[in-house]
TIGU-237177 format. One record per residue (C-alpha): residue number from 1; x, y, z. Coordinates in steps of 0.05 Angstrom, whole numbers, plus 32768, in hexadecimal, padded with zeros to 4 digits. Layout:
TIGU-237177
NODE,n,u,v,w
NODE,NUM,X,Y,Z
...
//
This chain:
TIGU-237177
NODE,n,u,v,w
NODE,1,8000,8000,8000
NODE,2,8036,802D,7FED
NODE,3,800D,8052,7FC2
NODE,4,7FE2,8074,8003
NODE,5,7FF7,80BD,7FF2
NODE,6,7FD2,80B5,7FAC
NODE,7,7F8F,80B5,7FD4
NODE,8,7F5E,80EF,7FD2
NODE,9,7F47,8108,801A
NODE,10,7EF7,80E6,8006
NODE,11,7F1D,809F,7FFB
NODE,12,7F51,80A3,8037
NODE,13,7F20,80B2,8065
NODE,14,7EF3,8081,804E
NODE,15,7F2E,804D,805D
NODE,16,7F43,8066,80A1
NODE,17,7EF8,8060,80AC
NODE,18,7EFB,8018,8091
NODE,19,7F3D,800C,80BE
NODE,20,7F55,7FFC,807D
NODE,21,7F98,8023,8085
NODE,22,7FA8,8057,80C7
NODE,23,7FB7,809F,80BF
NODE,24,7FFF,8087,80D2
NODE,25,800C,805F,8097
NODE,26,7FE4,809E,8071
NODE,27,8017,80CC,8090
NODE,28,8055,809F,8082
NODE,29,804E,809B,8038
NODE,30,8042,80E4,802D
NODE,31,8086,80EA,8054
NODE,32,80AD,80B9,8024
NODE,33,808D,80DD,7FEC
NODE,34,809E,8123,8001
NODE,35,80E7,8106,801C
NODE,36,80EF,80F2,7FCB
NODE,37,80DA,812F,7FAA
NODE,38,8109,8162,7FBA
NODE,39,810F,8178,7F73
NODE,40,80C0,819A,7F76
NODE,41,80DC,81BE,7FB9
NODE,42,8094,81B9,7FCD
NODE,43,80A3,81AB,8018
NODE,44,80CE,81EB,803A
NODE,45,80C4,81DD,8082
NODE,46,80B4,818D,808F
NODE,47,8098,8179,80D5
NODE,48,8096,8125,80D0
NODE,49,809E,811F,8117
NODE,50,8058,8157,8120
NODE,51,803C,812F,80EB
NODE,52,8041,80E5,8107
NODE,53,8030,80FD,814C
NODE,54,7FF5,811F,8132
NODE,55,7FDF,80E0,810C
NODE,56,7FEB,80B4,8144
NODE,57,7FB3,80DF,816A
NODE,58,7F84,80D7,812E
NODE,59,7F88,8094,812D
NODE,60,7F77,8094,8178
NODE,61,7F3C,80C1,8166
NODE,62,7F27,8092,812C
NODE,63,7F2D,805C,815D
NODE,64,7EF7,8072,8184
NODE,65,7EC3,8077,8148
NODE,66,7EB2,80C4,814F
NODE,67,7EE9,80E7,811E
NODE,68,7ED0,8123,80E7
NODE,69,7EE2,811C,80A3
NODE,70,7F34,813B,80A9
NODE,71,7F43,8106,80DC
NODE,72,7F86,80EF,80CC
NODE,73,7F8A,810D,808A
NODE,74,7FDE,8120,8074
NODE,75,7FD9,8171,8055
NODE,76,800E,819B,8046
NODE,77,8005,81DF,8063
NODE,78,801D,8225,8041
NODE,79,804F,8245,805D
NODE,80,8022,8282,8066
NODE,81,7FFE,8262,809A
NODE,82,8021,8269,80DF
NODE,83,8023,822A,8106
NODE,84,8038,8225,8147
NODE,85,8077,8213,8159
NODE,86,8088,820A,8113
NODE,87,80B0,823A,80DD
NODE,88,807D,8266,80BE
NODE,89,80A7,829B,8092
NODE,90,8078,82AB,8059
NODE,91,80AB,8292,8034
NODE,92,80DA,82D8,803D
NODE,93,8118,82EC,8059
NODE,94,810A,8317,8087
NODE,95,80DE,82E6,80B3
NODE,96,8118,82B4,80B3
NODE,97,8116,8292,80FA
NODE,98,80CD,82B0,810E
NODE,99,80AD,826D,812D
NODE,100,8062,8275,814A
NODE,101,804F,8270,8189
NODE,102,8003,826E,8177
NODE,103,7FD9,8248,8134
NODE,104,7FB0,8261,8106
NODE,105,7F6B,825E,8108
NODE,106,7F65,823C,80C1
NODE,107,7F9E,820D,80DB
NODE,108,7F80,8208,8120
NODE,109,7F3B,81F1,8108
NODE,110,7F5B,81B2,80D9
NODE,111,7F7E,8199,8119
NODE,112,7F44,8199,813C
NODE,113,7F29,816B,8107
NODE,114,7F5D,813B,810F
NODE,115,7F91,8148,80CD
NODE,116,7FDD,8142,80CE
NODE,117,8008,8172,80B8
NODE,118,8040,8158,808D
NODE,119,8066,819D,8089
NODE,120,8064,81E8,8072
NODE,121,806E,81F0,8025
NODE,122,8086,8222,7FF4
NODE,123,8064,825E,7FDC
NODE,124,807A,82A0,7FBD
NODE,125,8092,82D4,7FF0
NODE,126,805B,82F4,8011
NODE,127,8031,82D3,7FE1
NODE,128,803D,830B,7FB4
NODE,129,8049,82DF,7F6D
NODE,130,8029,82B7,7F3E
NODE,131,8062,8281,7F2B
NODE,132,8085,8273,7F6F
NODE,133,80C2,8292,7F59
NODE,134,80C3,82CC,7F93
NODE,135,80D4,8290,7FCF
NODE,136,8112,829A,7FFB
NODE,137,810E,824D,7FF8
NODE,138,8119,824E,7FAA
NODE,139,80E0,823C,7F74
NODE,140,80B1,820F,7F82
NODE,141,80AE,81D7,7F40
NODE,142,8074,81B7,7F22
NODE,143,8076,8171,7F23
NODE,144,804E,817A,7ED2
NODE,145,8080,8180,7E94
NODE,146,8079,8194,7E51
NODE,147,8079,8154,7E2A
NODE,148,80BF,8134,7E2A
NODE,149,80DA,8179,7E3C
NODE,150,80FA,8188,7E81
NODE,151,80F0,81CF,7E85
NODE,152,80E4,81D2,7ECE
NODE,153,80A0,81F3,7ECB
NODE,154,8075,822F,7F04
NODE,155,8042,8200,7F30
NODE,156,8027,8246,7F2D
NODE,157,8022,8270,7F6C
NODE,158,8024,828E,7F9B
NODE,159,8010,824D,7FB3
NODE,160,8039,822A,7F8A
NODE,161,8058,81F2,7FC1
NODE,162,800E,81E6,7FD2
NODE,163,7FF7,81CD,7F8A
NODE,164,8036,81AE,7F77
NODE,165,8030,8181,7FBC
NODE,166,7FEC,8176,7FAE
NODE,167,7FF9,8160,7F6A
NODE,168,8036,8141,7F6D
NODE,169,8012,810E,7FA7
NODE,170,8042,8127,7FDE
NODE,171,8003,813D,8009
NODE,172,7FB5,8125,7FFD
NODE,173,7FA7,8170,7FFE
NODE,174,7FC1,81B5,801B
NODE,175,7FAA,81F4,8038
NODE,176,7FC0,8236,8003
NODE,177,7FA5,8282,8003
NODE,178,7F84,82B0,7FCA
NODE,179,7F95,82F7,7FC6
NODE,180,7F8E,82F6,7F7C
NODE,181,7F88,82AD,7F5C
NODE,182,7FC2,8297,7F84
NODE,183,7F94,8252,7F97
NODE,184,7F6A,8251,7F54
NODE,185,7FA8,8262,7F2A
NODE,186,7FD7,822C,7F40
NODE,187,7FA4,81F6,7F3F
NODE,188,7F94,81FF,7EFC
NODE,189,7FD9,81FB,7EE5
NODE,190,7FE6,81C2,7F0A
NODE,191,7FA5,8192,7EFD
NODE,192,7F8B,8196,7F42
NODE,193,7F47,81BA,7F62
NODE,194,7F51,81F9,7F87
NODE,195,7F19,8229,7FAF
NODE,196,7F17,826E,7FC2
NODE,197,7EDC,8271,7FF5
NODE,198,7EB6,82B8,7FFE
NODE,199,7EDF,82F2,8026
NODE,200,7ED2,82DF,8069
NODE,201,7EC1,8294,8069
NODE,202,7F07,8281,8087
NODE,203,7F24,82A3,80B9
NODE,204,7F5F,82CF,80A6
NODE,205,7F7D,82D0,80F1
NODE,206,7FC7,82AF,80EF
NODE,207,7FD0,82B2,80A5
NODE,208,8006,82E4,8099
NODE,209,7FEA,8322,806B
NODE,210,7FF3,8338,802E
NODE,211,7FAE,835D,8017
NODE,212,7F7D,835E,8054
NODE,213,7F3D,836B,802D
NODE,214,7F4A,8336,7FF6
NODE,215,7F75,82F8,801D
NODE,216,7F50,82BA,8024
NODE,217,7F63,8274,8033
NODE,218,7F4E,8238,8009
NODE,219,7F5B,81E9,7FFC
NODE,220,7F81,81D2,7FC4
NODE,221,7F6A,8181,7FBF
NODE,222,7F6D,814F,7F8C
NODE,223,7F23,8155,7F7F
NODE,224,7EE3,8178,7F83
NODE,225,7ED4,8153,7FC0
NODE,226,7F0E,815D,7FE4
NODE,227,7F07,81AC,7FDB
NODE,228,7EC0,8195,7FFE
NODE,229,7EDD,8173,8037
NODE,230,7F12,8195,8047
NODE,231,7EEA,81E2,803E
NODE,232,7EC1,81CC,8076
NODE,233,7EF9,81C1,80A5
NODE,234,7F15,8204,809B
NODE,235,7EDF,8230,8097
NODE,236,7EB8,824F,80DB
NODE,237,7EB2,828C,8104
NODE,238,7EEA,82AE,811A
NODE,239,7EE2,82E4,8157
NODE,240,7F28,82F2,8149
NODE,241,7F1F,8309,8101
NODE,242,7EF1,8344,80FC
NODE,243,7EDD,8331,80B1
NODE,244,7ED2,82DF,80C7
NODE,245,7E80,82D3,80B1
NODE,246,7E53,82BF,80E4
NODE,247,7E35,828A,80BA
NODE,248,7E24,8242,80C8
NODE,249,7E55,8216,809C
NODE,250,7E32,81E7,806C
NODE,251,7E42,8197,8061
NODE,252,7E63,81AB,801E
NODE,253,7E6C,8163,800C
NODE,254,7E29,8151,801D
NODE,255,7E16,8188,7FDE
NODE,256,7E38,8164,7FA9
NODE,257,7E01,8150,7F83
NODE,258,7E17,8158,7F44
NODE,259,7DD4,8168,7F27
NODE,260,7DCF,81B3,7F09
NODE,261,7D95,81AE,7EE6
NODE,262,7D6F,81F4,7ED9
NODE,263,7DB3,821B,7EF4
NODE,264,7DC7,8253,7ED3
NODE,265,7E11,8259,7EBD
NODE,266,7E27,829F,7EA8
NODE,267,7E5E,82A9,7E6E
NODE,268,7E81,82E6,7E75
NODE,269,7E91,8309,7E32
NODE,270,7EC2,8336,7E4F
NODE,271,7EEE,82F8,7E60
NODE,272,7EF9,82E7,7E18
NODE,273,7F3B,830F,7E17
NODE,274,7F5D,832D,7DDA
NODE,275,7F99,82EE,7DC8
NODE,276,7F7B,82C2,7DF7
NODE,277,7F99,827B,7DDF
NODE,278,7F74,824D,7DB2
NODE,279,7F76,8211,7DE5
NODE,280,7F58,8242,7E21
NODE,281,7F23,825A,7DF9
NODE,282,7F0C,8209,7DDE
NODE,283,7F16,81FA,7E26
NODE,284,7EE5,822B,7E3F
NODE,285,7EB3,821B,7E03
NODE,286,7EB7,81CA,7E1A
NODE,287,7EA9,81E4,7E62
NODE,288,7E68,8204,7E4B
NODE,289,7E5A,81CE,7E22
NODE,290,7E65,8197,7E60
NODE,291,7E3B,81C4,7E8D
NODE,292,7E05,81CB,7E59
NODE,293,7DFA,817D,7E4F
NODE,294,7DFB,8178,7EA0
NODE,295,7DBE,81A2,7E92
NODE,296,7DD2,81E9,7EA5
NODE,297,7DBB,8220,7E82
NODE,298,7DF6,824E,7E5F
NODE,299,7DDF,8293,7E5E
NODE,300,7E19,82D2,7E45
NODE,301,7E27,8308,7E74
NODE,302,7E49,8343,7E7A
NODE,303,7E7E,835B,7EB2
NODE,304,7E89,839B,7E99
NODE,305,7EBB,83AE,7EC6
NODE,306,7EE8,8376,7EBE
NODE,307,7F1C,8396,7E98
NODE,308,7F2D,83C5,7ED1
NODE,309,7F39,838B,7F06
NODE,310,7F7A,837D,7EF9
NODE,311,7F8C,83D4,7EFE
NODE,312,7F61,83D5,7F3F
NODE,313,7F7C,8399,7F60
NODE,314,7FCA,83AB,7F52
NODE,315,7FB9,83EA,7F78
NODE,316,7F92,83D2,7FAF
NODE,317,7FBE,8392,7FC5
NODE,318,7FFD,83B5,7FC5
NODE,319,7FE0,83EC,7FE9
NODE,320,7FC6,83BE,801C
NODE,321,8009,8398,8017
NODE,322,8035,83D3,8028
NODE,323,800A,83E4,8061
NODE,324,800C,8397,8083
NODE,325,805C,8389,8072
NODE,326,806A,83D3,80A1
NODE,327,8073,83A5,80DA
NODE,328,80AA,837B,80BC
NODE,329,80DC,83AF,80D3
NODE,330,8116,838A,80F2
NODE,331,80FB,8396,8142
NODE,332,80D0,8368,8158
NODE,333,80D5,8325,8135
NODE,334,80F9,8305,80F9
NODE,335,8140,8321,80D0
NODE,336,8160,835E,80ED
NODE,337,8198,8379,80C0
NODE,338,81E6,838C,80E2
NODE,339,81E9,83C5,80E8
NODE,340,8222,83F7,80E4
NODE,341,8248,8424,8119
NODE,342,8223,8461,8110
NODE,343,81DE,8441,80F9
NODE,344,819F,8459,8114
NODE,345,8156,8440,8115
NODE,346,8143,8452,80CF
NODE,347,8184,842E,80B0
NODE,348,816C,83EF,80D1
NODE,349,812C,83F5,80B8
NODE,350,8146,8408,8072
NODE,351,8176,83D5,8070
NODE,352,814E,8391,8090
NODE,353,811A,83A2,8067
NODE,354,8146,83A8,8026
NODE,355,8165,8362,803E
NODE,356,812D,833D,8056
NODE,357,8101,8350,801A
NODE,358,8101,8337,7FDC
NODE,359,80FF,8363,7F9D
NODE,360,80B5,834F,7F86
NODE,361,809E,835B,7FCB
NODE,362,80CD,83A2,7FC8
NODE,363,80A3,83B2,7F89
NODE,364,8063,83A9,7FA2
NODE,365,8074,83CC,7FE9
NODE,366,8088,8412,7FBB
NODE,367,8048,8408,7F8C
NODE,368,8024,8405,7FD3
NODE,369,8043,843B,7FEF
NODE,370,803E,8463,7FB4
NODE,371,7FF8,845D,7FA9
NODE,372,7FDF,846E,7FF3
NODE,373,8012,84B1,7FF1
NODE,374,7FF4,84F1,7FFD
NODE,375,7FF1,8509,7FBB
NODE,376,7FE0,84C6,7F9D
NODE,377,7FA5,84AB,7FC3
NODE,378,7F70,84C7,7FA3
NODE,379,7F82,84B9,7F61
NODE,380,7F98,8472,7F66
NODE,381,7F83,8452,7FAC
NODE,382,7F3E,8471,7FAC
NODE,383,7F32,8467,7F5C
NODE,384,7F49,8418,7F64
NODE,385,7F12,8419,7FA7
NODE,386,7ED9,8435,7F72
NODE,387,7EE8,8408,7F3B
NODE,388,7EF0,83CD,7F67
NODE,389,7E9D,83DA,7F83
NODE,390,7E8D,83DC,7F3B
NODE,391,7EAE,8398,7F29
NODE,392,7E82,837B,7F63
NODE,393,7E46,83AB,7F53
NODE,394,7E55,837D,7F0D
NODE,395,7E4C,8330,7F34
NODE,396,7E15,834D,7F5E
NODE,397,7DEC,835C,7F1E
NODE,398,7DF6,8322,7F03
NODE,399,7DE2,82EF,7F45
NODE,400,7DAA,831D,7F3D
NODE,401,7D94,8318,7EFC
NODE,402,7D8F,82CB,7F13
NODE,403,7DDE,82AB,7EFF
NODE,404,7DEC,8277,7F28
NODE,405,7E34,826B,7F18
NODE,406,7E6C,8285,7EE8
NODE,407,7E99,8265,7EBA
NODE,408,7EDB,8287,7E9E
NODE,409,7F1E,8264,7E91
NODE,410,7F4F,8262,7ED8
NODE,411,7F89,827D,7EAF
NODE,412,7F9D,829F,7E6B
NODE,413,7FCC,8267,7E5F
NODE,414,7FEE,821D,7E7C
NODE,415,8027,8229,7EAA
NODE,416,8061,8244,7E93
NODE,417,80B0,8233,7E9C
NODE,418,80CF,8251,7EDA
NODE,419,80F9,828B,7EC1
NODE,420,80DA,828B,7E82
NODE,421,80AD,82D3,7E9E
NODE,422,80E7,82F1,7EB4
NODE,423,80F1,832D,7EE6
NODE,424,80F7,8366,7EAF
NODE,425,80A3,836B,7E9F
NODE,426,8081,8363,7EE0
NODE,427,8045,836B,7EC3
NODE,428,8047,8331,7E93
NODE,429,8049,8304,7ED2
NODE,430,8008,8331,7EEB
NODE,431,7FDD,8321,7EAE
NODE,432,7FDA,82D3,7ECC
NODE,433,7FAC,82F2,7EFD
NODE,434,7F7C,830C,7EC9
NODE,435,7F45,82DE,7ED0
NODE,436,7F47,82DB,7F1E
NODE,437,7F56,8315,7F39
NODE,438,7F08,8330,7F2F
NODE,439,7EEC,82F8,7F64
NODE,440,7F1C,8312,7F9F
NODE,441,7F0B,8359,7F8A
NODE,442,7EB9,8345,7F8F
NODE,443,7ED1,8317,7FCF
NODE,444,7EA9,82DC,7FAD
NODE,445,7EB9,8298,7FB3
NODE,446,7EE1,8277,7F7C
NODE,447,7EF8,8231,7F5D
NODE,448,7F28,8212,7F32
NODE,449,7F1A,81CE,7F10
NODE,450,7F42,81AD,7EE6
NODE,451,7F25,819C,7EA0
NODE,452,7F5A,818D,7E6A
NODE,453,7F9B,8188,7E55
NODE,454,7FBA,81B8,7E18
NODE,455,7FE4,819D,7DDA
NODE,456,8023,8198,7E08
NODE,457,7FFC,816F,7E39
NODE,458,7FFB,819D,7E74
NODE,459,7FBE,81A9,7E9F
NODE,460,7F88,81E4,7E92
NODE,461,7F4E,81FB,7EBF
NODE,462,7F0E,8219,7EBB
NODE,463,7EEF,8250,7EF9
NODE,464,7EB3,8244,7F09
NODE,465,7E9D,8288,7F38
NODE,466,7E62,827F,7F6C
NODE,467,7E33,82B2,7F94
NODE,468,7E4D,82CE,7FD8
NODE,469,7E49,8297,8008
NODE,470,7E2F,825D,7FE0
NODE,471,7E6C,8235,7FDE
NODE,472,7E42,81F5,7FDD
NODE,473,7E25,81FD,7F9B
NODE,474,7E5F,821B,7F7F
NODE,475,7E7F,81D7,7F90
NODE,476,7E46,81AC,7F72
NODE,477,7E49,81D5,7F2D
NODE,478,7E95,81C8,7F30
NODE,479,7E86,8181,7F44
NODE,480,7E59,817B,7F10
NODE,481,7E8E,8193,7EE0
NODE,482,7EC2,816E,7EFB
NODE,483,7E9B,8130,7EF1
NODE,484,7E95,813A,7EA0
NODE,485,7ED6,815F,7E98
NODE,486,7EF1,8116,7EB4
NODE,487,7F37,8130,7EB9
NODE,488,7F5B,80FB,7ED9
NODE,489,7FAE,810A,7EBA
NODE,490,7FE2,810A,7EED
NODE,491,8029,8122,7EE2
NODE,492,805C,80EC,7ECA
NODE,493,808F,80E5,7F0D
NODE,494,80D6,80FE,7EF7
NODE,495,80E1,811D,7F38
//
């Protein structure tokens, strides 16, 4: 039974349930397949003693007959997340040797249900990129290749460690955050399912910041299910986060139906984008196609707004970036430069901050700053705020007019080689977030399913976006489309 960290979360826990295999054995052969995959430099931070302790006690639990749904389930967690007593660095410098002394709610809550944590994995710094190429712990690698190539090739990011764990079958799912796409756009470049839940469904409190108003914590699984499963676990009330929901959480899983029958499925016409790719476009055609014959109703809309999103939201999450990195100043916790006879306050903050920061998260820190000056703020902070309550104004009209779901592709293109967007265009490496961007902006909730492969034989995904709060059928149309995409390709191991 070697083959244990292939399982979903839906058929392990059906076999710890059966006493067919223990969370131990689970927890072991995620360990030998994380200890043998190096190359991906998925894993940054690996806890195997946390991990076999912790599935020792959810075997105990499972013993007794009365275990939820995570019990004794191996995930990776992103680095992001602090986690107590463990190395939590956002994947940056300048929180080298910062170790918790408290857990994050999201993190907190899948304990309490009994799953193991195999480690903390990679992500790009602050999770401020879209290719895992901004880590202090070096790129994250896909386990997916072009073909016979061996162009090492972006799991996407930021988390980037997250999908290529997930994928590569080092973990049976992981924990990742959304500012932008950075769940959605990584799972669809690396075959696997990833949700963005409404603004406020999962507690923020513990997850290190990057954009307060638009962060959001999501699974990335190995199937619609999974996402399910493991969305119920982490989402709840939070008294500690003033935007946590107050809302009952549903049985997710329990709404997988797969019957959308009458539903109305929007198309978006501002989402067919001037040099789109061939293969997108088809891709997004045989999604509308797959949903029709489920029995959903296709009907075209229009987001007017949409080509402003990307404008707004490079104003707003730097803005809100360079206000939440202040604190990382060299004083209280993490990497404090040496300093030289002679230096005062403001060279130490100059010069750990310059050190500890890396120069993606130094760009977006000056765009923030720059925008939010005095002379500035009206004319680029407030403008981005206006446009921004028009993109949602655009959603809102649309759930009115009676949509039930969106469709749009996840990404303008199948992941990319590592290096190949280099440093020079920033904005090149912004346009990946063209499709995804819009849902944080509107705070909806947000999925990524995988759905085909293009001519190089490299995973593409379809976004499906649901109404505020309605996660659970959001996860039924996915499941619905998941079912006839029947995507079921898994990277050759080379690794």
């Amino acid at each position: 039974m070697t083959e244990l960290n292939k399982l979903t979360l839906a058929e392990a826990r059906d076999k710890l349930r059966a006493k067919d295999v223990t969370s131990v054995e689970l927890t072991e052969a995620c360990l030998s397949a994380i200890d043998g995959a190096g190359a991906l430099n998925a894993f940054v931070h690996n806890t195997p003693e946390l991990a076999l302790e912790q599935a020792k006690a959810a075997d105990a639990r499972l013993a007794t007959g009365d275990a939820p749904a995570m019990c004794g389930l191996p995930l990776g967690i992103k680095d992001l997340f602090c986690t107590k007593g463990v190395p939590s660095q956002a994947a940056s410098g300048i929180l080298e040797g910062f170790t918790p002394e408290y857990e994050s709610t999201v993190t907190q809550n899948l304990f309490d249900a009994g799953a193991v944590m195999l480690g903390k994995l990679n992500m790009d710094e602050f999770a401020m990129g879209s290719s895992n190429e901004t880590s202090v712990y070096g790129n994250a690698v896909s386990p997916w290749r072009r073909g016979n190539e061996e162009t090492p090739l972006t799991p996407g990011g930021s988390s980037g460690g997250s999908a290529s764990a997930v994928a590569a079958d080092l973990c049976l799912a992981a924990t990742g955050t959304d500012t932008g796409g950075s769940i959605r756009q990584p799972a669809a470049f690396t075959g696997t399912v990833g949700i963005k839940p409404t603004y406020g469904r999962c507690s923020r409190w513990g997850i290190v910041a990057f954009a307060s108003s638009l962060d959001q914590a999501g699974p990335m699984t190995k199937s619609v299910r999974d996402a399910a499963i493991m969305l119920e676990a982490m989402c709840g009330h939070d008294p500690k986060d003033s935007t946590s929901a107050d809302l009952a959480v549903p049985n997710f899983e329990a709404m997988l139906t797969g019957d959308i029958k009458g539903k109305k499925i929007g198309i978006p016409k501002e989402y067919h984008m001037d040099g789109m790719p061939e293969e997108i476009e088809q891709l997004w055609a045989d999604g509308r196609a797959m949903l029709e014959a489920a029995g959903a109703e296709m009907v075209e809309i229009s987001l007017p707004h949409t080509k402003y999103a990307l404008p707004a939201y490079y104003v707003i999450a730097p803005a809100e970036a360079s206000s939440n990195l202040a604190r990382y100043d060299g004083v209280r916790f993490g990497h404090r430069a040496t300093l030289s006879a002679g230096d005062g306050i403001t060279e130490m903050y100059e010069k750990t901050r310059a050190e500890g920061f890396g120069s993606e998260v130094q760009r977006r820190v000056m765009v923030g700053t720059y925008v939010l000056s005095a002379g500035f703020y009206d004319a680029y902070y407030n403008r981005a705020r206006r446009v921004r309550a028009l993109i949602k104004k655009d959603f809102d009209d649309a759930f009115a007019a009676g949509i039930d779901a969106i469709l749009t592709p996840a990404t303008p293109s199948a992941a990319f080689g590592l290096g190949e967007m280099n440093d020079e265009d920033p904005v090149k490496m912004y346009l990946n977030d063209v499709f995804t961007v819009t849902v944080n902006l509107a705070g909806l909730p947000g999925i990524s399913v995988p759905t085909g492969l293009d001519h190089q034989g490299l995973p593409l995904g379809l976004q499906l976006i649901g109404r505020p709060w309605e996660e659970g059928d959001l996860l039924n149309t996915a499941y619905a489309l998941e079912s006839a995409a029947g995507f079921v390709a898994k990277p050759g191991k080379w690794w």
